[in-house]
Residue frames as qw, qx, qy, qz and C-alpha x, y, z in Angstrom:
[[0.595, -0.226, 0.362, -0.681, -85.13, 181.94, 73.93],
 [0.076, -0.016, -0.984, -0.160, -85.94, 178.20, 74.36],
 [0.475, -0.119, -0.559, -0.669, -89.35, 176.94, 73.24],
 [0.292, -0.087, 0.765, -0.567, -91.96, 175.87, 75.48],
 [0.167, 0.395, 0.896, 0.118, -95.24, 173.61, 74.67],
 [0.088, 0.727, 0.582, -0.353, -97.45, 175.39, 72.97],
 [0.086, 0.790, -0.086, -0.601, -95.74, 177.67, 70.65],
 [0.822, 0.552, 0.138, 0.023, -95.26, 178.19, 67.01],
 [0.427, -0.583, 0.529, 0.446, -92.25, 177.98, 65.37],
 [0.578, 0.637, -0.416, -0.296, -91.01, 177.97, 61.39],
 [0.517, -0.597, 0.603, 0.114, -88.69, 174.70, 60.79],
 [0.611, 0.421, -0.647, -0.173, -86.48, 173.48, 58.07],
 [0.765, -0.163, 0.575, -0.241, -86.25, 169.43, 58.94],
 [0.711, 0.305, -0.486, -0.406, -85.11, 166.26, 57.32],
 [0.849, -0.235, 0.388, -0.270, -85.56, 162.76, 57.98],
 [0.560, 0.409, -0.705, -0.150, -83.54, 159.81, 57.21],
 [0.930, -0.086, -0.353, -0.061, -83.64, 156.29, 57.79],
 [0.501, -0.756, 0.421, 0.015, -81.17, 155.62, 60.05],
 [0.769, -0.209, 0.579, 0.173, -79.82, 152.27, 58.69],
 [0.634, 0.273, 0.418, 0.591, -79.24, 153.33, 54.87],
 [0.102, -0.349, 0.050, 0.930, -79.37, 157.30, 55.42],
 [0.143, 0.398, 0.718, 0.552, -82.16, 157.59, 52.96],
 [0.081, -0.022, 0.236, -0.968, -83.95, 160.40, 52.94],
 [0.084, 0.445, 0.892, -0.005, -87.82, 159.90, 53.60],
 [0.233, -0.831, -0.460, 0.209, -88.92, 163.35, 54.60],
 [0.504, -0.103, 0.008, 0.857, -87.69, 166.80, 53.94],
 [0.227, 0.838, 0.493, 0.064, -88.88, 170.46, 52.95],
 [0.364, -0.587, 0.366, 0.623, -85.32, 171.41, 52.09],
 [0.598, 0.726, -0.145, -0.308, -84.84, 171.80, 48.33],
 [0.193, 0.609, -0.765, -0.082, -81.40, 170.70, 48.39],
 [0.307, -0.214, 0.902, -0.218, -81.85, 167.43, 50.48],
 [0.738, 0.432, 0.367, -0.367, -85.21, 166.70, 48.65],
 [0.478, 0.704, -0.489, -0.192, -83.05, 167.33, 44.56],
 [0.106, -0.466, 0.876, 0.070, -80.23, 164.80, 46.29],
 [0.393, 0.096, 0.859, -0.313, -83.28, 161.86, 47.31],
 [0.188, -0.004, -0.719, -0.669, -85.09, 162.40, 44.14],
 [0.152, 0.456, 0.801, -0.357, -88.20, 163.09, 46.00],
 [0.067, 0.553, 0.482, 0.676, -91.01, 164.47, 43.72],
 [0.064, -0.723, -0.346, 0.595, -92.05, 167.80, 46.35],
 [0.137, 0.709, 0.675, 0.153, -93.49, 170.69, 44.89],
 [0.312, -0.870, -0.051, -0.379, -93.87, 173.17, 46.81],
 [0.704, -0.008, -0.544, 0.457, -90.62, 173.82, 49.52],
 [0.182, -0.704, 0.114, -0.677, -91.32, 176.67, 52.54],
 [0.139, -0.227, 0.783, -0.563, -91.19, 176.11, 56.31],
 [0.449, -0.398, -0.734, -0.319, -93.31, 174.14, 58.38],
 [0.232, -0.493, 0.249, -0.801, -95.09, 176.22, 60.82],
 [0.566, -0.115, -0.811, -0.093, -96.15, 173.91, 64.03],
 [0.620, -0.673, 0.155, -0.372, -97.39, 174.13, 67.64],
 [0.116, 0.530, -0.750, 0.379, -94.76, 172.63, 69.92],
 [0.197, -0.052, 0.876, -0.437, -96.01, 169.49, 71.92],
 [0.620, 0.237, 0.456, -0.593, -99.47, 169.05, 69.66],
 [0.622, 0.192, 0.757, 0.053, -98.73, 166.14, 67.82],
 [0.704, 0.653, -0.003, -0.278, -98.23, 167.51, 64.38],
 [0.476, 0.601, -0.641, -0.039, -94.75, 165.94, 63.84],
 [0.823, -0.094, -0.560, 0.005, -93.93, 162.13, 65.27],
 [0.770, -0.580, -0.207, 0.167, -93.58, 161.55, 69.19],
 [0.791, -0.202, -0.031, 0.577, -90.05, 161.65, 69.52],
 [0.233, 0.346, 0.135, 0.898, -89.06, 164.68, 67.07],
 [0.373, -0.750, -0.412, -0.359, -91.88, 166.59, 69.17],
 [0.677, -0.697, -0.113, 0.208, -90.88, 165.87, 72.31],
 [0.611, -0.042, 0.040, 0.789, -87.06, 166.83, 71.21],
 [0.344, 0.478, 0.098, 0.802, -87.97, 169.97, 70.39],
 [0.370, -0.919, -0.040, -0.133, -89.85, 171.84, 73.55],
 [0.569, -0.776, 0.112, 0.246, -86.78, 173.49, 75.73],
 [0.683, -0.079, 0.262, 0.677, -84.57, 173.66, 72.69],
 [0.263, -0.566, -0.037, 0.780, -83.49, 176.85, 70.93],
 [0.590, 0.784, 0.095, -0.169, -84.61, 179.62, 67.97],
 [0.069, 0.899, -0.388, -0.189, -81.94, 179.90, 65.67],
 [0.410, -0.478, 0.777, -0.013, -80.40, 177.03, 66.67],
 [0.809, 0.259, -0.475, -0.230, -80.02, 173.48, 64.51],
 [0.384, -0.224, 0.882, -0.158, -79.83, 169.97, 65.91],
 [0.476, 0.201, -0.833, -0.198, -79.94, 166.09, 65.27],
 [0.571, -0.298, 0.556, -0.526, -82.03, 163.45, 66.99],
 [0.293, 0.126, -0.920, -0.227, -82.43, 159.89, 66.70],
 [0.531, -0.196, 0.307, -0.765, -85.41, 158.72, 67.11],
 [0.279, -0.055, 0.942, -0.180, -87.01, 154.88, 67.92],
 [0.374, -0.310, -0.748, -0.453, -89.82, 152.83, 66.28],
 [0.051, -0.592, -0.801, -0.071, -91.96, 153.29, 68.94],
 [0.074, 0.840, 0.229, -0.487, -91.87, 157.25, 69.36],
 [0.093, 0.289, -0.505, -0.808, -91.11, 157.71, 65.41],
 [0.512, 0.146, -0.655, -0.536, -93.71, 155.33, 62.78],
 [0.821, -0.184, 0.187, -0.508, -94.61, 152.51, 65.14],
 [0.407, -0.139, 0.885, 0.180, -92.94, 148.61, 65.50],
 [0.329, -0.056, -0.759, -0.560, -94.13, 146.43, 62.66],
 [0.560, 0.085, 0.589, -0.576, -97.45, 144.52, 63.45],
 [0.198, -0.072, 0.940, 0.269, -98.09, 141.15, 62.19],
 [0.284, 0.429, 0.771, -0.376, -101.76, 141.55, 62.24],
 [0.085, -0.671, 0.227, 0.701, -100.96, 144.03, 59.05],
 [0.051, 0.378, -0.769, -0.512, -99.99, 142.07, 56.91],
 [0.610, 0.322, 0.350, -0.634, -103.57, 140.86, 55.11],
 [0.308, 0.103, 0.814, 0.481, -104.47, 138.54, 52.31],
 [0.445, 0.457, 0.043, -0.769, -106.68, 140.40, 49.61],
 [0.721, 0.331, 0.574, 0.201, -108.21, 138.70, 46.75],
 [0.486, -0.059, 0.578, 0.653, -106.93, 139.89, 43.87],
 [0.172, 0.642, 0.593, 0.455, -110.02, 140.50, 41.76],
 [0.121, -0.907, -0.315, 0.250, -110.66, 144.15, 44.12],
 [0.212, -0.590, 0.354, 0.694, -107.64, 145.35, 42.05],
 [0.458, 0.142, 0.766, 0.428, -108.29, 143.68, 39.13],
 [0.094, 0.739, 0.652, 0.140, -111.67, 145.65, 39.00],
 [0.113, -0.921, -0.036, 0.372, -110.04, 148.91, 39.79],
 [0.700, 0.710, -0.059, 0.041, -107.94, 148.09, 36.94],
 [0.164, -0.761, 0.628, 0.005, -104.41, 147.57, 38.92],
 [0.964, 0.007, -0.261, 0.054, -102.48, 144.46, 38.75],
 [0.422, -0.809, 0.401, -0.082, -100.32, 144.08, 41.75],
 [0.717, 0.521, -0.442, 0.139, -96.94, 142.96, 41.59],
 [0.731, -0.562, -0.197, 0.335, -94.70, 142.10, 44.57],
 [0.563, -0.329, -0.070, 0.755, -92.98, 145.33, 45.77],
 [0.015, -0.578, -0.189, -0.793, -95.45, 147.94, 44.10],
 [0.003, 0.462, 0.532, -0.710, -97.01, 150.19, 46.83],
 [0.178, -0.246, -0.369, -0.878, -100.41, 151.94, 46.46],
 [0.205, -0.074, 0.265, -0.939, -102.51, 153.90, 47.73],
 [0.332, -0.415, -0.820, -0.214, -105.70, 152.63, 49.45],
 [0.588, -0.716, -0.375, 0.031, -108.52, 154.59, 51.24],
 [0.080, 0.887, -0.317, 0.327, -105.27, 157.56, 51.46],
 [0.720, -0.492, 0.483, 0.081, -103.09, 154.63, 53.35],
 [0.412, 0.713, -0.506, -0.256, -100.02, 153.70, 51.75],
 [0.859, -0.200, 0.467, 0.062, -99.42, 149.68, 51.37],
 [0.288, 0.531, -0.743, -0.287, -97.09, 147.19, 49.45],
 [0.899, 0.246, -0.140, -0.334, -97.64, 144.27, 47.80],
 [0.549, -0.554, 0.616, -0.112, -95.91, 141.54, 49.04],
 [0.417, -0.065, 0.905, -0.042, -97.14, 138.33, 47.00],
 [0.421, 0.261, 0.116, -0.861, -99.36, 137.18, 44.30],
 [0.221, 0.083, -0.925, -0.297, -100.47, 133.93, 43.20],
 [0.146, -0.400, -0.904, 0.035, -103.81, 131.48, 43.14],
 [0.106, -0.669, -0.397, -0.620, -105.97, 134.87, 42.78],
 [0.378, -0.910, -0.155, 0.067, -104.91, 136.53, 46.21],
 [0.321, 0.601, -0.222, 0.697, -102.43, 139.37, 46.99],
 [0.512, -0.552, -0.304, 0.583, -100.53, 139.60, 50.56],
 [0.000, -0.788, -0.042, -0.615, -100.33, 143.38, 51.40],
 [0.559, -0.162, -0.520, 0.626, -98.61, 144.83, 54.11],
 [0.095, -0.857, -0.292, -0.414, -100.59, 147.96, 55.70],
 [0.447, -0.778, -0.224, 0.381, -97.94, 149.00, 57.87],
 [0.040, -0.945, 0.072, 0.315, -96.27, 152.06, 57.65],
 [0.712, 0.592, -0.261, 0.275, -93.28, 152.20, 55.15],
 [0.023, 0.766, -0.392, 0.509, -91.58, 153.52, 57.91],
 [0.755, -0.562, 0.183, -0.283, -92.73, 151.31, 61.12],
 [0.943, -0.230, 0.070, 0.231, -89.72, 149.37, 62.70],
 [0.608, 0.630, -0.073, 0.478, -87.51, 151.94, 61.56],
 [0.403, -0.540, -0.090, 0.734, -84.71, 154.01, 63.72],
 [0.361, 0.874, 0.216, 0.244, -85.14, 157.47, 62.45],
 [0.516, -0.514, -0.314, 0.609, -82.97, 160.40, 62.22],
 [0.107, 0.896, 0.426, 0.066, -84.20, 163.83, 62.16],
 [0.292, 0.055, 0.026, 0.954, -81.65, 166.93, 61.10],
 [0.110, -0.789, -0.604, 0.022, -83.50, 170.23, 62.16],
 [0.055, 0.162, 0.173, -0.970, -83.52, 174.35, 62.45],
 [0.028, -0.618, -0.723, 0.309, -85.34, 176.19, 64.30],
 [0.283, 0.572, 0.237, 0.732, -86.07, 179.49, 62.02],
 [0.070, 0.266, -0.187, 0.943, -88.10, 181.57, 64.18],
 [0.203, 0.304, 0.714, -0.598, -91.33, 182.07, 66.43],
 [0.153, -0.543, -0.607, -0.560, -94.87, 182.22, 64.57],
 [0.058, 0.183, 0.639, -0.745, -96.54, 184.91, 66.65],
 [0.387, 0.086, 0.110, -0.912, -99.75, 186.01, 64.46],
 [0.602, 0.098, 0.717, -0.338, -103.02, 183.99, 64.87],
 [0.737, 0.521, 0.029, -0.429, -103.62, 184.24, 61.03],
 [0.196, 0.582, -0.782, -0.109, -100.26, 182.33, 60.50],
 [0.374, -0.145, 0.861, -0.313, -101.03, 179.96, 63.28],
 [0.723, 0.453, 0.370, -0.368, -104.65, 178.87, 61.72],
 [0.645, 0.578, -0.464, -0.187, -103.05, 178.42, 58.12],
 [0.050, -0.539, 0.825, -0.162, -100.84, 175.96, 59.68],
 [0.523, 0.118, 0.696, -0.478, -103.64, 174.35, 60.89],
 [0.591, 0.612, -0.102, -0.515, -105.09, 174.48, 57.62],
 [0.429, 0.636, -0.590, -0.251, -102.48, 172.94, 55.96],
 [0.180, -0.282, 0.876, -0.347, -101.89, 170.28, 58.95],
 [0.457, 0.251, 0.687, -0.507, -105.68, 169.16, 59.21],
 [0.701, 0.401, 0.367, -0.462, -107.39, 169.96, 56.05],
 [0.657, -0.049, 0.473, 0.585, -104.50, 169.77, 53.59],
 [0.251, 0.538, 0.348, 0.726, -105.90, 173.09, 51.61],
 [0.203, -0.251, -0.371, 0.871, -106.92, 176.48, 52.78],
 [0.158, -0.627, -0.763, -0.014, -109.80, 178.15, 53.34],
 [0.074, 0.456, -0.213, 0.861, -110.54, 181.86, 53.49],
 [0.427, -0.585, -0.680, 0.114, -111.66, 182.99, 57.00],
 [0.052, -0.717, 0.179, -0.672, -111.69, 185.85, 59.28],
 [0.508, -0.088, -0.713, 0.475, -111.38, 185.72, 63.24],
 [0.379, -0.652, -0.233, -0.614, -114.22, 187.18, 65.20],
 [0.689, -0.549, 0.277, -0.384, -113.16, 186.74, 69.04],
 [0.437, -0.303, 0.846, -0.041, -112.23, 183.45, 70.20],
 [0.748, 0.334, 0.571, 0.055, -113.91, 181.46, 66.55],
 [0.297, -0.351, 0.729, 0.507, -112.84, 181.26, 63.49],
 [0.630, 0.502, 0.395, -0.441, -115.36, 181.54, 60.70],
 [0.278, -0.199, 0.729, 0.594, -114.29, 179.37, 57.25],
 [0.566, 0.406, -0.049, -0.716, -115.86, 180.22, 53.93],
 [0.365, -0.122, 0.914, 0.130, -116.52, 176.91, 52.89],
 [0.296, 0.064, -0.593, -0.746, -118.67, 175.45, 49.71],
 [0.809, -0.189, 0.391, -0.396, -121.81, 173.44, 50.53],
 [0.963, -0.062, -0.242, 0.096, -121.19, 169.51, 51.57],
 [0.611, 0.306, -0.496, 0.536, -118.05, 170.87, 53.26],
 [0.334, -0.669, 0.184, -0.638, -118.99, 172.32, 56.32],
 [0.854, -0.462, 0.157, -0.181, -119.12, 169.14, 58.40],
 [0.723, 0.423, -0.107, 0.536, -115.68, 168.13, 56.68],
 [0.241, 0.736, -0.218, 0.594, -114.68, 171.40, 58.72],
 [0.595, -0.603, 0.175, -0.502, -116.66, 171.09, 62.00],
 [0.954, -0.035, -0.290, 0.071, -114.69, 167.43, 62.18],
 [0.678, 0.272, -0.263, 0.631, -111.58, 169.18, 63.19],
 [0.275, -0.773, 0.189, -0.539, -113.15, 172.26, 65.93],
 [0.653, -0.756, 0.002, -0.051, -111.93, 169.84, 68.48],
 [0.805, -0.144, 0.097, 0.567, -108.55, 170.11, 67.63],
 [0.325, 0.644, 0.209, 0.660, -108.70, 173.64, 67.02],
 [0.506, -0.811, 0.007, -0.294, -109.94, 174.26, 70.65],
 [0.900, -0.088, -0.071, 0.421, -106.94, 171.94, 71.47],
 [0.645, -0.087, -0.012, 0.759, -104.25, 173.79, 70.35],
 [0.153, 0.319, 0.011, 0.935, -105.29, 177.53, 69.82],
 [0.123, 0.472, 0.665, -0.566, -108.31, 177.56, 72.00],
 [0.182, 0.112, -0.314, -0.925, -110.21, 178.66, 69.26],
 [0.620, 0.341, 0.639, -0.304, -114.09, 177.57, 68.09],
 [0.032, 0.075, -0.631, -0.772, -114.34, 177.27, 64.18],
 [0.581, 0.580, 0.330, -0.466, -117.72, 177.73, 62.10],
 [0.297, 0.160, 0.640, 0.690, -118.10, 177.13, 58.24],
 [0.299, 0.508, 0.169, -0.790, -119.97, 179.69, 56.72],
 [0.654, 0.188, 0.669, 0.299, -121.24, 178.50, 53.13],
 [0.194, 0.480, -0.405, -0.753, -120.15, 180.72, 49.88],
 [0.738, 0.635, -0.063, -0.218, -121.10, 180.32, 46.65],
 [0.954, 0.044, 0.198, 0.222, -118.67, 177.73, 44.57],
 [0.277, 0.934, -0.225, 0.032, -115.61, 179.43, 43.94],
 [0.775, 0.314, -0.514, 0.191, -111.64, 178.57, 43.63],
 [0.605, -0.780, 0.062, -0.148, -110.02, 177.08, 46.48],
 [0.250, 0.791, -0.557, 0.048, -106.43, 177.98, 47.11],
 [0.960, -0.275, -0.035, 0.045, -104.37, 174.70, 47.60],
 [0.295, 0.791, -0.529, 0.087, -101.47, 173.98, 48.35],
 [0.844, 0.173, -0.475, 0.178, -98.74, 170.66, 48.71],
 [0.367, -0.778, 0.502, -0.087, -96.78, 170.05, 52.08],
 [0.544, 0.406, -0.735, -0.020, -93.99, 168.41, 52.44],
 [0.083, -0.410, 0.648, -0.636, -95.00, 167.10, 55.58]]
């Protein structure tokens, strides 16, 4: 059957640069082992079709194509990561690392504020930093199978989970809402994301607050 906007779907996937094949992206085992990427955790990735959980391009390639079925796209800087953007590229003083105990070098990357940058430069007590994407200005290309259809709603919501909050949450489904057991100070942390829940599953979500207790994470590769 071919795939229409709006359904789920399982899918093995890997990404590579285009211009030196490198692999960026993957949640193969093998293709991850080759690229010496540090993943974790390797299982499908379970997605709505057409709602923006995987870049523009690879999205859009995949409504009207087939279960079962594997394919290749190539995909542009501006429906993959974004062109570059001069306006990006930022002088920092120095000392706001200094005090966080880093000392930038030219060509480390690190993490700021859950954005990944690189250090361009460093002299006379400032550091250039590029804050675009590793990726922007890049031609991608995306290797792909489709596994299979995701039909039950408790599959569909973990997805979501994984997509939105990066951990999971027990919950239960009562009608058309969703009710997460959440610790207190998270609840609005949840309620940030009900309009993209109504989005793609037409659902409402609620946090209910438990008592402190463990919450299952878990790594994507995505």
């Amino acid at each position: 059957m071919t795939l229409k906007k709006g359904d789920f779907i399982e899918l093995e996937f890997t990404g590579r640069i285009k211009e030196d094949n490198n692999v960026f992206d993957t949640n193969i085992e093998k293709d991850a082992k080759e690229a010496n990427l540090d993943i974790k955790v390797f299982k499908p990735f379970v997605l709505g079709v057409g709602k923006e959980m995987l870049p523009k391009g690879f999205d859009e390639d995949i409504e009207g194509k087939e279960v079962g079925k594997s394919y290749v796209i190539e995909i542009s800087p501006e429906k993959g990561f974004g062109k570059r953007d001069k306006t990006l590229i930022k002088m920092v003083p120095t000392k706001l690392f200094l005090e966080q105990q880093i000392n930038p070098q030219r060509g480390m990357q690190l993490e700021l504020d859950g954005q990944l940058v690189k250090v361009l430069s460093n002299s006379g007590g400032r550091t250039l930093m590029d804050f675009n994407n590793p990726l922007a200005g890049k031609d991608l290309v995306y290797s792909y199978n489709i596994l299979k259809l995701v039909d039950k709603m408790e599959d569909k919501i973990n997805a979501l989970q994984d997509f939105l909050f990066r951990k999971r949450f027990e919950f239960k489904v009562d009608g058309k809402k969703a009710i997460f057991e959440v610790e207190k100070g998270l609840a609005q942390f949840i309620q940030m994301f009900a309009p993209k829940f109504k989005e793609i599953l037409d659902l409402d979500i609620e946090a209910k607050i438990v008592e402190k207790k463990e919450v299952k994470k878990e790594k994507t590769s995505n």
